[in-house]
N, C-alpha and C positions, 0 to 999 in steps of 0.2 A: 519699119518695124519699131513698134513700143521697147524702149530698152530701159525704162526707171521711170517713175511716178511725176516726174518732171521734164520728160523729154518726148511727148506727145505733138506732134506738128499739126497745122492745119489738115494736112493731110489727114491725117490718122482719125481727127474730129468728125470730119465729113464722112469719112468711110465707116465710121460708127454712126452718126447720124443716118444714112443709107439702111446700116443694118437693122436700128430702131425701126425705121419706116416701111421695112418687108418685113417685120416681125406685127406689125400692125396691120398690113394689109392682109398677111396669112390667118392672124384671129378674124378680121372682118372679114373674110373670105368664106370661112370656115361656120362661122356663126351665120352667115347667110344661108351657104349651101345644109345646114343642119335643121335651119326653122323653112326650109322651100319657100321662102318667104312669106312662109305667114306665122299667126302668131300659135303658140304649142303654150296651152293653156297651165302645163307643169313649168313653165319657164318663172314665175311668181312664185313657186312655192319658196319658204323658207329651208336653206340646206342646214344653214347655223348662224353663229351669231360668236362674234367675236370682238374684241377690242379696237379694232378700224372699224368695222360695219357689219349690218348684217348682209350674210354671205347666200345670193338665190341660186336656186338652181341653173341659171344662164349663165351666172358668174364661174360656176365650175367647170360647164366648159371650155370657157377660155381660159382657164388656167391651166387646163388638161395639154389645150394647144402650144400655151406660152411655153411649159415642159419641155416639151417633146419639140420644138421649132431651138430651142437653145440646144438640145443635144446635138440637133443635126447642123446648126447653122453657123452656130457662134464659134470664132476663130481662137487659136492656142493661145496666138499672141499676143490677145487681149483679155488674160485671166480678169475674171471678174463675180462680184457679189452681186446675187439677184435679191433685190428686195421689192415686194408684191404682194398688193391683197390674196390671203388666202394660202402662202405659201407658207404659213407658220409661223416661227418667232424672227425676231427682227435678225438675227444672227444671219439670216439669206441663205441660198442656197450658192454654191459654186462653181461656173464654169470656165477652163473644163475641172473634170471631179476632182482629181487627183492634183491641181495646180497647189504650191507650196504657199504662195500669196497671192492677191489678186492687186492689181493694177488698174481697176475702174471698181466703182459701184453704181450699177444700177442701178433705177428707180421704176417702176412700171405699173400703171393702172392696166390691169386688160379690157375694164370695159369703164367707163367714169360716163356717167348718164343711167347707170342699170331701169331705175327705176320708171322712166319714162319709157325706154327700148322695150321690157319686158310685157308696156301694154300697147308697145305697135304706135306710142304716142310721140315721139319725138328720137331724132339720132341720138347715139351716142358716141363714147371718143373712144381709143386707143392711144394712154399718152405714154409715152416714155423721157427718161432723159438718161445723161450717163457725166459723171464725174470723176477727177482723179483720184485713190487712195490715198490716203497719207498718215502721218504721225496721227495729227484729228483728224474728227469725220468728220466729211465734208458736209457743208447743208448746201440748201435751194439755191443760192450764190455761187455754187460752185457748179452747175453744172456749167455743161463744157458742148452737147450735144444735144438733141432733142428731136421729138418726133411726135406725129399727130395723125392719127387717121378716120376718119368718119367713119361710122358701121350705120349706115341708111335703115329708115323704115321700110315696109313692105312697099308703099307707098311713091317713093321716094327713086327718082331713074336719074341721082346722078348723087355720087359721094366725094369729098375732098379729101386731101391730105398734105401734108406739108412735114419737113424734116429743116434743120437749121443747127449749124456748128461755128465753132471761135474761129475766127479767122486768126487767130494770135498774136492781135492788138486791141484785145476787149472791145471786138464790132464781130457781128454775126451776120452768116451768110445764109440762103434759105433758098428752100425747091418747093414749090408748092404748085400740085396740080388736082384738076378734076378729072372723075373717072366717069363717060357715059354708063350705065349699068348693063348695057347690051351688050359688052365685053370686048367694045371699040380701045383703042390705045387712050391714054388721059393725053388731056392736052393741059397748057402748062394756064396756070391761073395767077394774075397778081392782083395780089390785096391791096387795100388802099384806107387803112386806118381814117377817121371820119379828122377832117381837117377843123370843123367846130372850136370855137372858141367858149362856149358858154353851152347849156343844155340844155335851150329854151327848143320845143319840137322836136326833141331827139329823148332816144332810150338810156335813159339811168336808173341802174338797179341797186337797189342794198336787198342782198338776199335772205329770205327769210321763207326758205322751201316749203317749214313746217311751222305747225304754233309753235312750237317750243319757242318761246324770248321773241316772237313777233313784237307783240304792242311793244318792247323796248328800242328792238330796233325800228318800227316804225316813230318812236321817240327821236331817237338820233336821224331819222332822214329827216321831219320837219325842222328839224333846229338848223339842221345843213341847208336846206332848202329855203328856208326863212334869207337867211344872211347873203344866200346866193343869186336868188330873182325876188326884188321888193314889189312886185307884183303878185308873188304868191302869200296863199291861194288864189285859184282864180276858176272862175265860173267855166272857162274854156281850159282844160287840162296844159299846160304847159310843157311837161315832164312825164314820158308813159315810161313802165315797168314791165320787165319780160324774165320772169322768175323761170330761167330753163336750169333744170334742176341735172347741171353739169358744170363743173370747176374750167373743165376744155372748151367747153362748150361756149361758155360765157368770154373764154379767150379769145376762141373763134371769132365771135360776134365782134368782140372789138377790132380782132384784124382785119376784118371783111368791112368796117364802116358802117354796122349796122348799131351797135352800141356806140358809146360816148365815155361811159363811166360804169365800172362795176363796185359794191365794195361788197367785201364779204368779213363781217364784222363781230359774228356767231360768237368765234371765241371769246371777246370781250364782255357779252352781255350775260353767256354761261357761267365763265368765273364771277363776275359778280352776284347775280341774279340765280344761275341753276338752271333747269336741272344739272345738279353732277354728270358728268358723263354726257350730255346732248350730241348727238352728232353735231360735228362742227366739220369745214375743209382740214383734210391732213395736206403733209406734204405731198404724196405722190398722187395725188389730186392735181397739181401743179408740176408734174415730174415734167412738161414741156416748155417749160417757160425761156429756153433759149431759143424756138419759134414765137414766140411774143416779143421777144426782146429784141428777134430781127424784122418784125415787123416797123416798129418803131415805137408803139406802146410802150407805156410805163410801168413795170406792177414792180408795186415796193408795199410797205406793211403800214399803218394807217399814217404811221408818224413821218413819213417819206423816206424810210431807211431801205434797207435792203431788205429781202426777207431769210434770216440766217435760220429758219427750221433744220433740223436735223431730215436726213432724210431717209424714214421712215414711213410709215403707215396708220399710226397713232397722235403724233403730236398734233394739236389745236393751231391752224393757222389763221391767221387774221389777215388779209391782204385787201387792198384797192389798184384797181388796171386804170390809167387813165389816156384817150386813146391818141394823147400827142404830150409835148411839152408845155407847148402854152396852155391848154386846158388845166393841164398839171397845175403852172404854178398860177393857176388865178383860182382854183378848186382846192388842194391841198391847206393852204390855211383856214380855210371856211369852216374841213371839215375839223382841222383839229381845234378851231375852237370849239365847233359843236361839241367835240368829243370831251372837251375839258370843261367845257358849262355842264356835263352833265353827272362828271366826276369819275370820267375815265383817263386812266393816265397811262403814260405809254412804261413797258416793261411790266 
């Protein structure tokens, strides 16, 4: 048992990580059995529109779920602050109610992919993470726990998921399985992050979902990509792009070996460039990033730091995944010259 904001065992991380991963598998469950797998043509409608994003119809169901799964599930012993698209202001809600302090804060996307899922066009995630309270708030550094679950297209006869916590010596441990969708038991899945040295015939993305600040950041890939293969351009594509318009998703990809490189660099080009306000990745966009991080992937923030966002549902993140070390360090200076020829600077 949790007895101070400091005295959290491996134990206690994994058995929170576990809980992330049934609170994921309960929304994807639930969001299945509610569209009978197909697509329910009000799931696109706009419900609102808020400071994190705009809020669809699809999204409020699973916030309805996330609710109502923390009243009944989540334990005494782990008071804690929920923070979640759509649950209001950053202050979070608290489980259980009555607790005098909490001893963790949550982080929770219930669905991070909405807009693809809502047109039957690609998965989405369920990310969670969880961190200690303390004197300050913790950011994305700090989480401690993490969880992931696939919610499949109609299409789609088989979903993953994965969960990963501190072992407590800053190395992370990880469960990761698939699920037949025929409602056979999951059998266990290992990933195998893409061993690639260089990203010649492999997938690197710099994402740029929407026009907003595109041609800027298509500015900053060719300048990365110039310094990186002195073959490019080139008449036979070198370098393909898979703009999946999901923060987990794109995680996924990297742990699976199917990506290389991600960078997500929106917030850079908005502060300079605009529009005000662009959607960019927030933090709990990345609320899972302790399953990435026991993958063996990289993801640190353009300039190879850590990524210290606060963890909320508004702040502008900047991050790049890279899907080993050496890739890292023969890619990371490339890009932060790009970034500095262009007159971006880090902070």
């Amino acid at each position: 048992m949790v007895t101070g904001c400091s005295n959290f065992t491996p134990a206690d991380w994994r058995r929170i990580a576990r809980l992330l991963f049934d609170l994921g598998t309960t929304i994807r469950d639930e969001i299945r059995i509610t569209d009978h797998n197909q697509i329910d043509p009000s799931a696109s409608n706009i419900h609102s529109v808020t400071a994190a994003d705009t809020i669809y119809e699809i999204d409020k169901v699973s916030e309805e779920i996330l609710i109502r799964w923390f009243r009944q599930n989540w334990p005494d012993e782990y008071p804690a602050k929920i923070i979640a698209e759509g649950l209001g202001d950053e202050s979070g809600m608290r489980f259980p109610k009555n607790a005098s302090n909490e001893l963790l804060t949550v982080l929770i996307d219930p669905i991070d992919g909405t807009r693809g899922l809502m047109y039957d066009k690609r998965s989405a995630w369920v990310l969670a993470g969880a961190a200690e309270a303390g004197e300050t708030e913790p950011t994305l550094s700090d989480l401690r726990a993490g969880a992931m679950v696939e919610i499949p297209t109609s299409r789609q006869s088989t979903s993953d998921g994965a969960c990963a916590w501190n072992d407590g010596e800053d190395r992370y441990l990880s469960e990761t399985v698939r699920w037949p969708w025929a409602g056979a038991h999951p059998r266990r899945l290992d990933l195998r992050p893409s061993e690639a040295e260089d990203l010649r015939h492999g997938f690197a993305t710099f994402a740029s979902f929407f026009p907003e600040g595109r041609s800027k950041i298509q500015e900053i890939e060719e300048a990365f990509l110039k310094r990186h293969l002195p073959e490019y351009p080139s008449a036979t594509p070198l370098v393909f792009t898979d703009q999946y318009i999901s923060s987990g998703g794109q995680l996924y990809e990297l742990m699976a070996g199917r990506d290389r490189f991600v960078a997500d660099l929106r917030p850079l080009v908005f502060q300079r460039y605009g529009p005000p306000g662009a959607l960019a990745c927030h933090p709990y966009d990345l609320s899972c990033l302790p399953v990435a991080k026991a993958s063996g992937c990289l993801i640190e923030d353009p300039w190879g730091q850590p990524i210290l966002a606060p963890l909320d549902t508004t702040s502008p993140v900047a991050w790049v995944g890279y899907a080993n070390e050496k890739l890292a360090a023969a890619l990371r200076p490339l890009l932060m010259d790009a970034l500095s020829e262009l007159g971006y600077k880090a902070g």
